[in-house]
N, C-alpha and C positions, 0 to 999 in steps of 0.2 A: 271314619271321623272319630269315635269312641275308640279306637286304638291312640290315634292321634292325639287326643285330651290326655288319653291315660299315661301317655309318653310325657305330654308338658308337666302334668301334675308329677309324675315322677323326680323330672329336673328340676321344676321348682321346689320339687322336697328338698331335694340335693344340695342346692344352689343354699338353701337356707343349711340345711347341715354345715356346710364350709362358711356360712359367715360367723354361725354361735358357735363355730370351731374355733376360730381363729381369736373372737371375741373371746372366748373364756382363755384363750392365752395370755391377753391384755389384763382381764378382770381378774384371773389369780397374781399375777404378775404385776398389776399396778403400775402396765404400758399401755400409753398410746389410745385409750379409751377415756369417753366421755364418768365413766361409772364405774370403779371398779371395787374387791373385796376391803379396799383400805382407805377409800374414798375417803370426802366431808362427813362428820355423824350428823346425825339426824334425829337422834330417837336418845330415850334413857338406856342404862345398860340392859336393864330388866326388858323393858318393850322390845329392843333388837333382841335380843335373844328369842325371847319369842316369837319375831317376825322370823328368824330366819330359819329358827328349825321349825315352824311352818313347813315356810317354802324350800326347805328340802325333805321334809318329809312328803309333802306332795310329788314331789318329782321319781321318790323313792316309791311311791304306790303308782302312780304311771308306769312310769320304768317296769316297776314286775312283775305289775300283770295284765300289760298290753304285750308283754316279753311270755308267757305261759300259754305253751299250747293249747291249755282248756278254752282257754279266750282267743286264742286263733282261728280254734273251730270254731265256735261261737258265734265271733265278729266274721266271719268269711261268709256266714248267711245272709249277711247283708252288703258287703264291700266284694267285690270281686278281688280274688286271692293273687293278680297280679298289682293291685296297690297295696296290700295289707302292708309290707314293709316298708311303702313310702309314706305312708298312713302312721306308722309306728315311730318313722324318722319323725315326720313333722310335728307330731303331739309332739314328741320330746322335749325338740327344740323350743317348741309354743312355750311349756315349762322351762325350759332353761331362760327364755328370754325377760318372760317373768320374773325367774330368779332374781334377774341381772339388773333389774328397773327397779324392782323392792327390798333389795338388800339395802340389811342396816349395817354402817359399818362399828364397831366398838375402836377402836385407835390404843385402846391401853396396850403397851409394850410389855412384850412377854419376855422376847430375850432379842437382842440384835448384836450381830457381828460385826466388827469395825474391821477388822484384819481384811488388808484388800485380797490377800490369796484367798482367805476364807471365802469373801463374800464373790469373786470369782468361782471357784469351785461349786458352791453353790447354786452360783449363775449357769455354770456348765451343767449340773445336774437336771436344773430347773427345765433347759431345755432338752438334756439328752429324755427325759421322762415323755416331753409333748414327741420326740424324736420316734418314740421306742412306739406308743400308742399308734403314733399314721403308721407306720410300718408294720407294724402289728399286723395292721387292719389290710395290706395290701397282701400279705403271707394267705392269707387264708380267703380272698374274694372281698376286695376292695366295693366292689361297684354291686355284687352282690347283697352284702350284710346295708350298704344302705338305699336299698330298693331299685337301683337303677338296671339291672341284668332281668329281673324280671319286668318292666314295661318294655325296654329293648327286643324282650322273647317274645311279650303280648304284641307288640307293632307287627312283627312276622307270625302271628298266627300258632307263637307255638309253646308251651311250656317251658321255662327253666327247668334243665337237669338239677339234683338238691346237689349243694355244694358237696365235694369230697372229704370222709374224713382225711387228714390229711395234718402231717405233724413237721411242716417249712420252720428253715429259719428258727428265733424265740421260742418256738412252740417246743424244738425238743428240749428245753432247758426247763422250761414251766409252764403250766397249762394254760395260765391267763394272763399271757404278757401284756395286753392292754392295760389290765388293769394294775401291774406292776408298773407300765409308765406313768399310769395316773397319780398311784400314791407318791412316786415318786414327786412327779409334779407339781403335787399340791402339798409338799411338804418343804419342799428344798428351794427355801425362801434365807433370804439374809435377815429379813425383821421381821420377826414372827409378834402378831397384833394379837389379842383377844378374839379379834371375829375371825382372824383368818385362821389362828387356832380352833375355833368351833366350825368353823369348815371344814379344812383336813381330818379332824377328828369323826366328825359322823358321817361324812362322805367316808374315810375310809371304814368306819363299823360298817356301813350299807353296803358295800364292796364287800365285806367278808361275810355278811347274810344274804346278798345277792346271790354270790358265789355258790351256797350249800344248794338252793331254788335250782341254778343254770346245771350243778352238778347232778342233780336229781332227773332234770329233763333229759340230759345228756347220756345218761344211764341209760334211762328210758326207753331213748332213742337208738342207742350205736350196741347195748348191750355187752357184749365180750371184748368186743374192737374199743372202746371206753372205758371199762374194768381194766385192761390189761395195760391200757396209755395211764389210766391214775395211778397204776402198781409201779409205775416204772420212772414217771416224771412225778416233780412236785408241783403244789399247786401254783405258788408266788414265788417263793426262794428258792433257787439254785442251790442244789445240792444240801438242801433241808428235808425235811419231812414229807414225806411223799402224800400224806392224806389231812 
């Protein structure tokens, strides 16, 4: 029966992953959602601003260090090590949905494109970015990285093998193609607002200080076999700088 639980809770991590998946496509994009980054305002310039690098600052201290080994060990003395990653999905999300109910929006116009090719292109971008991120994620152990392979392994009694290092797909081109579709994503907008500029903005600085943390781990962890992938791929840019 407690393999049983630990399998639902698992899919309902999951289940929730793919809804504030889908939802933050609508909320950067300013589709098809009740709530999104360009919404009604609500607030002075001054208070949204503050509310909102609040709440992405919180979601950036979740994020990295429920994301740090040290707090893996840690939290594993109390959580059985076949939820810790649906455990890690589901905080997230909690945070993300947060996010998405307490954002304030700003609407001041920063720059916007009228040119329909432009704002096309853009639109291609916008998606090729959310495109690039699920793909990403399926290269290197989809059902893995968001908890679902390890309750799958607990129902049969048996440990997940640790994912492979393994350089599919994006990966030989750059180290963190997730998060190259993200930036792309959350930049490659036709009317860029005030708030949705202070979104992309510090989501992407937390991306490039997340980055140095996961490379550190990664180090860590794969040693030679991760030295010798940094020396050779770069980290964001194609055919840019390797470190």
């Amino acid at each position: 029966m407690g393999r049983i639980l630990t399998l639902v809770y698992g899919a309902v991590a999951y289940a929730f992953f793919l809804g504030t998946f889908l939802y933050a496509i609508g909320f950067i994009g300013n589709l098809l959602v009740p709530k999104s980054v360009d919404g009604p305002s609500s607030a002075g310039t001054g208070t949204a601003i503050a509310i909102n690098i609040a709440l992405m600052a919180l979601f950036a201290v979740q994020h990295s260090v429920m994301a740090r080994p040290a707090f893996k060990r840690w939290w594993t003395q109390f959580i059985p090590k076949s939820v810790e990653r649906s455990t890690f999905v589901l905080s997230t999300n909690v945070v993300l949905v947060l996010l998405y109910w307490q954002w304030q929006p700003i609407n001041t116009i920063v720059w916007s494109v009228e040119n329909a090719v432009g704002v096309w292109v853009l639109w291609g971008l916008f998606a090729l970015g959310w495109l690039i991120v699920l793909l990403s994620t399926f290269m290197i152990g989809h059902f893995h990285l968001f908890g679902l392979t390890q309750v799958y392994e607990n129902l049969k009694g048996k440990e997940p093998p640790p994912p492979d290092f393994k350089q599919p797909g994006f990966y030989r081109f750059v180290r963190h193609p997730i998060m190259v579709g993200f930036i792309i994503a959350f930049w490659a907008i036709p009317t860029m607002t005030v708030g949705h500029l202070l979104f992309a903005a510090v989501t992407t600085a937390y991306i490039l200080i997340a980055l140095q943390l996961e490379e550190r781990d990664l180090l860590a962890a794969l040693g030679n076999s991760y030295a010798d992938y940094r020396a050779r791929v770069p980290m964001l840019l194609p055919f840019g700088k390797k470190r």
